[in-house]
N, C-alpha and C positions, 0 to 999 in steps of 0.2 A: 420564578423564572426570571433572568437576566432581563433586561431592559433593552440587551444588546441581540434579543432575539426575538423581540415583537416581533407579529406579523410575515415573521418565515417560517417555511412548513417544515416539519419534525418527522421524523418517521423512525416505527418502530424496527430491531431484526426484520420481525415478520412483513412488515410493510412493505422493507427495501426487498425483498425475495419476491412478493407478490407482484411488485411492480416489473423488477426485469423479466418475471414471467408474463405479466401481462403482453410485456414488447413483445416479445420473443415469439409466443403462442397467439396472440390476436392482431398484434401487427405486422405481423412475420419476420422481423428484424433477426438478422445473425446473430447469434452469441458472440460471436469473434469482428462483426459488425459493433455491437457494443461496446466489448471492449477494447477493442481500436478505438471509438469515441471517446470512451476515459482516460487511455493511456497519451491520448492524443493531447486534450484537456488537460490533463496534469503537468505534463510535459510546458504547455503554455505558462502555467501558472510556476512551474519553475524557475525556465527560462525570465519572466519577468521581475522574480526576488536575485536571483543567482547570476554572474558573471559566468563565463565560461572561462574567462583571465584567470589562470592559475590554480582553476578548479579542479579538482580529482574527488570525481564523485564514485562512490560504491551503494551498487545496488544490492540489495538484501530481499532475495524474494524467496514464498512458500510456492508451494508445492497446489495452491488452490486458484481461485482463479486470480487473490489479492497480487498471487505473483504474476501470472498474467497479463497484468497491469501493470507492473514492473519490468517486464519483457520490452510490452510498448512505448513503456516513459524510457526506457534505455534505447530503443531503436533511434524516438524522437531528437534524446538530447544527441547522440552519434552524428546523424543528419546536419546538425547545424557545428561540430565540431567540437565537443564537451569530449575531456579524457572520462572515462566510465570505463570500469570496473563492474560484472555480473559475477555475485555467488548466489545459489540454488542453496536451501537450507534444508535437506531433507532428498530422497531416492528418487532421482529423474522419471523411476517408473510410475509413481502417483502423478505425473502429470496429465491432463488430461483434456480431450475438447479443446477449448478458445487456448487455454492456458497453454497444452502440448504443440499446437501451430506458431502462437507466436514464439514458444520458445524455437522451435527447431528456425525460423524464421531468423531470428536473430542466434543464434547459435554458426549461422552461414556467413552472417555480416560481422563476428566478433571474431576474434584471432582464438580465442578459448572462453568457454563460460563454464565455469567453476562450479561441480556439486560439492558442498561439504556434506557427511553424513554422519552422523553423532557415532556410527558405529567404530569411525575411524580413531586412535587413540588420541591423534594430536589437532583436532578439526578446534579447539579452541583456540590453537596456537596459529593454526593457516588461519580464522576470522580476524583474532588480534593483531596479525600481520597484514593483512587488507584493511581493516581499519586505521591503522597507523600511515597506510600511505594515501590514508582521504583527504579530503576537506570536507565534506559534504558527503551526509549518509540518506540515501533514501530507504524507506520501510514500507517494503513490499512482502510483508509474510505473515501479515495474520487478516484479515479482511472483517466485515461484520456476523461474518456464520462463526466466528470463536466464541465460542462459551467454554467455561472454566472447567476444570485444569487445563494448566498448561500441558500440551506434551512433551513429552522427554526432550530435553536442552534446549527447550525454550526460555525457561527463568534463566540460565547462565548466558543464555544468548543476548539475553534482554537488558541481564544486566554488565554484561560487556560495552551494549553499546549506550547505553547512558553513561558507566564510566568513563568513556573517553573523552569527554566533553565537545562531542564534535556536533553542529548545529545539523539535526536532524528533520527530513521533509517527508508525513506520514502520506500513503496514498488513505484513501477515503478513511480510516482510521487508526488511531496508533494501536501499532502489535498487542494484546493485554489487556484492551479494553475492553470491554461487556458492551455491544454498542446497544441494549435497554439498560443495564443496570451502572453501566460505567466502571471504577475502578473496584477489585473485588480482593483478594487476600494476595493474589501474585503479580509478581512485577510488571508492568508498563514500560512501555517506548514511552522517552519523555521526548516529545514532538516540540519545534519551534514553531512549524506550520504544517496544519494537517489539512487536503485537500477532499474532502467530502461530496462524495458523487450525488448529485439528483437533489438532496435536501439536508439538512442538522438531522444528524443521529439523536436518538431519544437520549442516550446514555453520556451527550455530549453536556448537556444540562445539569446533571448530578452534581453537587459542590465536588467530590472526590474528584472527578475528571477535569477540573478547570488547571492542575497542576503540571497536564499531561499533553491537553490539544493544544496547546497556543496557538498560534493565529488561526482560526478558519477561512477556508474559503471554500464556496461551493462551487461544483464545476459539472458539464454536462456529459450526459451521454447520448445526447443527440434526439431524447424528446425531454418534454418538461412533463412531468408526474401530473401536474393539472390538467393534461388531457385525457390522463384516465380515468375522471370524474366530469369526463365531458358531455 
């Protein structure tokens, strides 16, 4: 283990799922209460690396709740005056819960939010053409419930947006990673700075995944995980 992660808590897939279940069912916390707190929290931690001067940011979210959080982070950066750009990567109808509020939420406050859907013939050429008018990519579409394979046009997705060398901002993990086993036979979000809810992903550790997260930062969702061993 890195030196650069003594003494901070780790947590497995499973552990991150137990815990916002824990909130949720024992502390009665919202689901959409949560994730309002991360979309919230990322959004800060944006805001603090990123200018708004000249930025044109594209948000790239799933269809789970990682895009959900993705909804949030684009309402937030809106509020203080960031140009943003929302594409949905996948059938508005899997949306769900936290994730189908805030989207319809922001859906009201955007002039359009974007589904692309793989089924469409030319959905690589509309992403390549929102990527080209970014600066700033945020990755809100795979979360820590991804385990491998990819689904359909995810690898060409993934490897679009690494092609374009545009400095990319992971919500709680990059798209592609295993968050226990880290990187696995298919493509990854190559992240500048991945913003990690609650604690360090297990899978963040594995040498293959140090190519992928760059910077960490942890960020809240409104309790600390140490009170669930209180």
């Amino acid at each position: 283990m890195s030196d650069n992660y003594q003494g901070q808590i780790i947590l497995s897939r499973e552990e991150v799922r137990a815990f916002d279940q824990w909130a949720i069912n024992t502390l009665g916390i919202p689901e959409s209460v949560l994730m309002e707190n991360a979309g919230s929290s990322a959004a800060r931690v944006f805001m603090q690396r990123y200018s708004r001067e000249g930025a044109r940011v594209l948000i790239l979210c799933g269809c789970g709740n990682n895009g959900g959080d993705g909804f949030v982070v684009a309402r937030h950066l809106l509020n203080v005056g960031y140009n943003v750009e929302v594409l949905v990567f996948g059938s508005l109808r899997k949306l769900k819960g936290a994730a189908r509020i805030n989207y319809e939420i922001l859906n009201k406050i955007l002039d359009e939010t974007v589904s692309i859907d793989i089924s469409c013939p030319n959905w690589q050429e509309e992403i390549s053409n929102s990527i080209s008018r970014s600066t700033l990519i945020v990755d809100a579409l795979l979360g820590t419930g991804f385990k491998a394979p990819l689904r359909e046009g995810y690898s060409e997705l993934i490897k679009l947006i690494n092609q374009s060398q545009r400095c990319v901002f992971a919500i709680d993990i990059p798209s592609g990673l295993d968050a226990n086993l880290g990187v696995l036979d298919s493509p990854v979000i190559k992240a500048d700075c991945s913003v990690s809810f609650v604690a360090l992903k297990k899978g963040f550790l594995t040498p293959s995944a140090q190519l992928y997260i760059g910077e960490i930062c942890i960020a809240s969702i409104g309790i600390d995980v140490r009170f669930k061993h209180h």
